[in-house]
C-alpha positions in Angstrom: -30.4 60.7 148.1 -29.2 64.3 147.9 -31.8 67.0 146.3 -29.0 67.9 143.8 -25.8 66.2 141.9 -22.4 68.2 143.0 -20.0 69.0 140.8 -16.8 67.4 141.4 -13.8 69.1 140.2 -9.7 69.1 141.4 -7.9 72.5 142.5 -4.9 72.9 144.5 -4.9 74.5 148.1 -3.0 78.2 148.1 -3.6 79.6 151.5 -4.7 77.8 154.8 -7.2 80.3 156.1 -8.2 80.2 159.8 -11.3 77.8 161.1 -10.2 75.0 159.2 -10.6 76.6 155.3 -8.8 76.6 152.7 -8.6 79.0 149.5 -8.3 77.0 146.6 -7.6 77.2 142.7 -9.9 75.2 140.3 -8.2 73.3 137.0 -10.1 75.8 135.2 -8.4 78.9 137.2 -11.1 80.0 139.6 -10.7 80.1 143.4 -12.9 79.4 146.2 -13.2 78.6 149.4 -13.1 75.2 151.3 -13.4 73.1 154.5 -12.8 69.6 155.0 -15.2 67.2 154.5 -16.1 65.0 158.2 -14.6 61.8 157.0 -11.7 64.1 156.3 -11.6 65.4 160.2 -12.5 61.8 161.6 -9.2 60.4 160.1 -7.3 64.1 161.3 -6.0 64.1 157.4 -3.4 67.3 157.6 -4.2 69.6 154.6 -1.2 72.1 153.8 -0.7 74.8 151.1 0.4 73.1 147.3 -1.8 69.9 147.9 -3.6 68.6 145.2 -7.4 67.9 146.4 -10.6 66.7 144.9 -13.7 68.5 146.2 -17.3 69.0 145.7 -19.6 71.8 144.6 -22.8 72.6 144.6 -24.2 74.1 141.4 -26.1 76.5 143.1 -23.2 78.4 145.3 -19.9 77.8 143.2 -18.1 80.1 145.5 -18.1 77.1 148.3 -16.7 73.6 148.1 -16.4 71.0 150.4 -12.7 69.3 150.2 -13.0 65.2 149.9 -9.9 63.7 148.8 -6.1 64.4 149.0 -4.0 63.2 146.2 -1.0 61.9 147.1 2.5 62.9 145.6 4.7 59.7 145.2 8.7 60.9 146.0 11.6 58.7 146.4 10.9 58.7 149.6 9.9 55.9 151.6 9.5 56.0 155.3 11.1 53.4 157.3 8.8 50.3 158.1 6.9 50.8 161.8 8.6 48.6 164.8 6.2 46.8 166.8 
């Protein structure tokens, strides 16, 4: 059980910033700074400037999130179906 509840917010990623971080604005219009969560680097999930993300924050350092989800943007693209 964690010691403290984060604050879970969305942003979108503006600049990919060496050593896996990203700068990010909040909804609300603040920026921070963010890596990816381990799940996130497990899976090697590609993070790129203008991607929506969900991430966490801990109320005591706001300046400092921890990227843990990103959304998906549905186009009319569909890629072809995998060939065994």
């Amino acid at each position: 059980m964690a010691k403290e509840e984060l604050i879970e917010m969305n942003g979108v990623v503006n600049e990919v910033l060496p050593d896996s971080r990203f700068r990010v604005t909040l909804e609300n219009g603040h920026q921070l700074i963010a890596y990816t969560s381990g799940k996130m680097k497990k899976h090697h999930i590609r993070i790129l400037a203008g991607d929506k993300v969900s991430l966490e924050l801990s109320p005591y350092d706001l300046t400092k999130g921890r990227i843990t989800f990103r959304h998906i943007e549905r186009t009319g693209y569909t890629p072809p179906p995998r060939r065994h």
